[in-house]
C-alpha positions as CSV (number, residue, x, y, z in Angstrom):
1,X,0.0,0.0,0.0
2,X,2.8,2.6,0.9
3,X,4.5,1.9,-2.8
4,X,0.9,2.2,-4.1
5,X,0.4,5.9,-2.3
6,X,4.2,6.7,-3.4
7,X,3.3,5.6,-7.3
8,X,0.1,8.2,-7.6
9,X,1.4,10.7,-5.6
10,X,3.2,12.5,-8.7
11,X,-0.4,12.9,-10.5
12,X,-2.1,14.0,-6.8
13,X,0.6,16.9,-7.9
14,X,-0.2,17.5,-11.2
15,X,-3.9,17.3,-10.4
16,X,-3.2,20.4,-7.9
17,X,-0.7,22.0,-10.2
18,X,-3.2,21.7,-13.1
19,X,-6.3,22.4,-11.1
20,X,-8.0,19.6,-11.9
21,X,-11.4,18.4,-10.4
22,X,-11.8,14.9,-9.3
23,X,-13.4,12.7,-6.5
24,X,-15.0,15.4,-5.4
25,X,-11.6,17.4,-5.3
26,X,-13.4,20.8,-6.5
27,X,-10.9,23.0,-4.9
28,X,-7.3,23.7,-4.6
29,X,-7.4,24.0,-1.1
30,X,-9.1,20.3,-0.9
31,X,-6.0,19.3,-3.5
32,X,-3.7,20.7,-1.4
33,X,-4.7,19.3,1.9
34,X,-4.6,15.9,0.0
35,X,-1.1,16.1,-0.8
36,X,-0.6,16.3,3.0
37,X,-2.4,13.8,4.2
38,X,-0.9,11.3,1.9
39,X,2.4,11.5,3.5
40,X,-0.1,10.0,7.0
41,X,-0.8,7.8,4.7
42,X,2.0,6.3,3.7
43,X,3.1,6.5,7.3
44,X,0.0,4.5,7.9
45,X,0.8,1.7,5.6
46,X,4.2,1.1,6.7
47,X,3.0,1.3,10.4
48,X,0.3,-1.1,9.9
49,X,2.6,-3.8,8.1
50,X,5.5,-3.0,10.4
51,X,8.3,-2.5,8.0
52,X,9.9,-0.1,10.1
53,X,10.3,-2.0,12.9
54,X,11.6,-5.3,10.3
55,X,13.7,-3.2,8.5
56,X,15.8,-1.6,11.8
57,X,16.1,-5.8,12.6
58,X,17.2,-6.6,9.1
């Protein structure tokens, strides 16, 4: 899932850059506060797996 949020997180930039609506994504400020919160969720995925804690151990 975290490579997955990684791979579409260039177009989540291009979408804001080119103001782009989508997914109910009508503003820039709602673009822009999803380029944020991907970074949580990237955090999220590699919390929930635990490849932090595998990969300080390996």
């Amino acid at each position: 899932m975290a490579a997955f949020f990684v791979a579409v997180f260039p177009g989540n930039i291009s979408q804001y850059l080119t103001h782009s609506d989508a997914f109910g994504l009508d503003t820039d400020g709602k673009r822009l506060g999803r380029l944020f919160f991907q970074s949580v969720l990237i955090a999220w995925a590699l919390w929930s797996t635990r490849a932090w804690t595998a990969r300080k151990k390996g």
